[in-house]
N, C-alpha and C positions, 0 to 999 in steps of 0.2 A: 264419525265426522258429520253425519246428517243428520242426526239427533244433536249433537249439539247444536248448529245453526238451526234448528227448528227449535231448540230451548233458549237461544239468545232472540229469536224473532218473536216468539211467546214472551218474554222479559220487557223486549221493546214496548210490545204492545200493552201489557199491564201495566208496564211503566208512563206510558202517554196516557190510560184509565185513570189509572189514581194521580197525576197532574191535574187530570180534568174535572179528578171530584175535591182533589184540594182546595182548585181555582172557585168551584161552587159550591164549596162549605166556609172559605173564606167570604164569599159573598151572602151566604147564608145568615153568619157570624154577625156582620156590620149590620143586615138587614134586623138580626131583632136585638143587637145593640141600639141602633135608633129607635125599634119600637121601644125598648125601655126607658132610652132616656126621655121619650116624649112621658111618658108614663112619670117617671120621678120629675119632671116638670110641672105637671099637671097635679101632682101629688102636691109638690110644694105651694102652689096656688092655691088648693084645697085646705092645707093646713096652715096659711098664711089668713085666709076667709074663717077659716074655724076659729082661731085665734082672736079673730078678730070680732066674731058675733059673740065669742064667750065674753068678751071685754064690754060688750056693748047689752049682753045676755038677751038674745036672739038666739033662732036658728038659722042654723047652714044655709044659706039659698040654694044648692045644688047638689046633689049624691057626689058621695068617694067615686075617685076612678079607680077603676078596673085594668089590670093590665093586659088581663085577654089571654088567647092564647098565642103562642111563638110559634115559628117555621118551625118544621120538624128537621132533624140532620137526616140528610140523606143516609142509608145504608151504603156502608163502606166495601166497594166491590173486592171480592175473595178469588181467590183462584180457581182455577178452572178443572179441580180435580174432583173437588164433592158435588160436581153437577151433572155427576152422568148417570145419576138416578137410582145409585142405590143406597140403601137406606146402610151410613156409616156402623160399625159393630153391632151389626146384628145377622144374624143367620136365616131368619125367617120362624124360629121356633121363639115360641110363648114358653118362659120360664115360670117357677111356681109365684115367681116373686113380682112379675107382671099379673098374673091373674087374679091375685089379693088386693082388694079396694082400696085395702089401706089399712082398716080400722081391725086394728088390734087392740081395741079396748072392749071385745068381745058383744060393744053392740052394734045393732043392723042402722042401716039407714034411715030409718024414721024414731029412730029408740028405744025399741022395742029388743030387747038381749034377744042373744042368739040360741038357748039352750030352748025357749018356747018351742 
């Protein structure tokens, strides 16, 4: 019985989390929706000027815009169980197939074969 109300109070609480990162990924969203449409605005001004000096055979008065970089999404908060610090399937042993670099095409890492 008190495990369960400690699993429905852990629900609550994850539940009121991810509301809250909804609330600030739909804000996220809008915020570089507007940066973009500032961007295809300025685009279209740009290719309406370029048009317009081809017509006239000039150049551009001013560089293409750039759209720059966007907000990143936040990371989307996980449960509470792969955080108690151990490291998920694994034992702590080094298999053979972790200690091979990789390179099975029998040369070394500067490219020099490996039989030298």
């Amino acid at each position: 019985k008190m495990a369960q109300e400690d699993c429905c109070k852990q629900k609550e609480e994850q539940s009121a989390i991810l509301t809250e990162w909804r609330k600030a990924e739909k804000e996220q969203k809008k915020r570089n929706a507007m940066c973009r449409q500032a961007y295809y605005d300025a685009m279209q001004l740009w290719k309406d000027g370029s048009n317009l000096a081809k017509e006239q055979r000039r150049r551009v008065a001013w560089g293409k815009p750039k759209l720059g970089k966007l907000e990143p999404q936040a990371p989307k908060p996980g449960t509470e169980q792969g955080k108690s610090g151990e490291v998920e399937g694994g034992n702590g042993e080094v298999t053979e197939d972790e200690q091979s670099d990789g390179n099975d095409d029998g040369m070394g890492t500067y490219g020099e074969s490996g039989e030298e």
